[in-house]
C-alpha positions as CSV (number, residue, x, y, z in Angstrom):
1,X,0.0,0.0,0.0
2,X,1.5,3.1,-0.8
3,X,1.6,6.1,2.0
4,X,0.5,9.4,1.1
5,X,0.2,12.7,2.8
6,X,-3.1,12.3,4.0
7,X,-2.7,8.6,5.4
8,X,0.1,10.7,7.6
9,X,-2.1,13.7,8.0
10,X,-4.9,11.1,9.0
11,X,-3.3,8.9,12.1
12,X,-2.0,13.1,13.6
13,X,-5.7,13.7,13.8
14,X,-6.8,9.8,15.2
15,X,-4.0,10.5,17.7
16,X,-5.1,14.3,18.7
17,X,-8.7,12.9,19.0
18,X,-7.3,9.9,21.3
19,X,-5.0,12.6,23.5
20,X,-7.9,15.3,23.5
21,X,-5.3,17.5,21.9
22,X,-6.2,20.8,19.4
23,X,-6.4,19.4,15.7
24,X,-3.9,22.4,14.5
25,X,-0.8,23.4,16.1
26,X,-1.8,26.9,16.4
27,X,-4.8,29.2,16.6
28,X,-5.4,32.3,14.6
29,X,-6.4,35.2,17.0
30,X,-8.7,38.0,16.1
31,X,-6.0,40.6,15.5
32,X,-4.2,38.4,13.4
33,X,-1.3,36.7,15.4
34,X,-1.0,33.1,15.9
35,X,-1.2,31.2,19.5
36,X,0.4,27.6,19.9
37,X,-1.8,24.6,20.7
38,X,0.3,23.0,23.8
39,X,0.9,19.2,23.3
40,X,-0.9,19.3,19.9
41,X,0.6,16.7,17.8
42,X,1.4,17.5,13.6
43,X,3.2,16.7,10.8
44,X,6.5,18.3,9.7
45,X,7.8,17.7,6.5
46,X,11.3,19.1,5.2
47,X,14.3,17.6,3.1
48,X,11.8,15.3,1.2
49,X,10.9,13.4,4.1
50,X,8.4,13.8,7.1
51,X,8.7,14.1,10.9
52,X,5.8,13.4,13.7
53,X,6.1,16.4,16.4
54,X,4.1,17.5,19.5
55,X,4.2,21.2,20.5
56,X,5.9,21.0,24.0
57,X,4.3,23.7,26.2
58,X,2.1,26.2,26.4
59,X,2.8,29.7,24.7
60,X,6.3,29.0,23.7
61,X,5.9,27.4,19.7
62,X,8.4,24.3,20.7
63,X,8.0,21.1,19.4
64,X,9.4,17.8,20.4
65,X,9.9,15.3,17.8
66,X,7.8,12.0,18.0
67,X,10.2,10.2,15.4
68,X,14.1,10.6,14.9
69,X,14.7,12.9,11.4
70,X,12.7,13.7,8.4
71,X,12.3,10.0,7.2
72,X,10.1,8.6,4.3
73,X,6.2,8.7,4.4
74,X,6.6,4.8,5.2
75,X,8.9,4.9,7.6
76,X,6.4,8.2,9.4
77,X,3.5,5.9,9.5
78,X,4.3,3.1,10.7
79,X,6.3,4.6,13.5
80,X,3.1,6.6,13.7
81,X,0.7,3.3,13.5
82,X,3.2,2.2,16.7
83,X,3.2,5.2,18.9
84,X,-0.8,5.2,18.4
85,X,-0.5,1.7,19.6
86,X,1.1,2.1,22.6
87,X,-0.5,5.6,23.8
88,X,-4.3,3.2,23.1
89,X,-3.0,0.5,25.1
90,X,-2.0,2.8,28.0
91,X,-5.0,4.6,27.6
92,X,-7.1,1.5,27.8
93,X,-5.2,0.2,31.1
94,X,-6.1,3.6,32.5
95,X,-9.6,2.8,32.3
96,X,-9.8,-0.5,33.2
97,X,-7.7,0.2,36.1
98,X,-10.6,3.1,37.0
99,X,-12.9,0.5,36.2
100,X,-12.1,-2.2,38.4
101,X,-11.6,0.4,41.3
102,X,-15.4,1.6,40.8
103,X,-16.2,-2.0,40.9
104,X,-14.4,-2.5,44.1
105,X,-16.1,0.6,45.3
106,X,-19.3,-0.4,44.7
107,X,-19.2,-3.9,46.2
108,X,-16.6,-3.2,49.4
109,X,-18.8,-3.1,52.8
110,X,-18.3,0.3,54.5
């Protein structure tokens, strides 16, 4: 299957939906200037190739990179496909963890 843009552009927005991070690493103000979106994840591209990065904080515009270099759209997605992976699988142990607790709650004698 061959990777395009929008496969890449695709898992960024399955994993800002999955983090309950903003879609867009900034925001347009009214007068014009930009705000970053903290720990909103996007897509850089440069030198042919193509870099997952999550903005760092809050008002600074920093990103951390997800993946090591600007690498090919292949490479991008399935390091994408994996880091989805694991942050779904912590996620879901993070419920089920609340889950068994509400459980214990509910059926513990006080």
């Amino acid at each position: 299957m061959r990777i395009t843009k929008y496969d890449l552009q695709a898992g960024i927005d399955r994993l800002n939906v999955l983090a309950g991070t903003p879609a867009t690493p900034y925001t347009k103000n009214a007068d014009g200037t930009y705000t970053p979106n903290a720990f909103c994840y996007h897509l850089s591209g440069a030198y042919g190739g193509y870099q997952v990065q999550q903005m760092y904080k809050e008002g600074t515009g920093i990103t951390a990179p997800i993946t090591e270099g600007h690498v090919t759209k292949r490479e991008c997605y399935d390091t994408l496909q994996a880091y989805t992976k694991g942050f779904e699988s912590g996620y879901h142990l993070k419920l089920k963890t609340q889950m068994i607790e509400n459980h214990k709650k509910t059926f513990t004698k006080t």
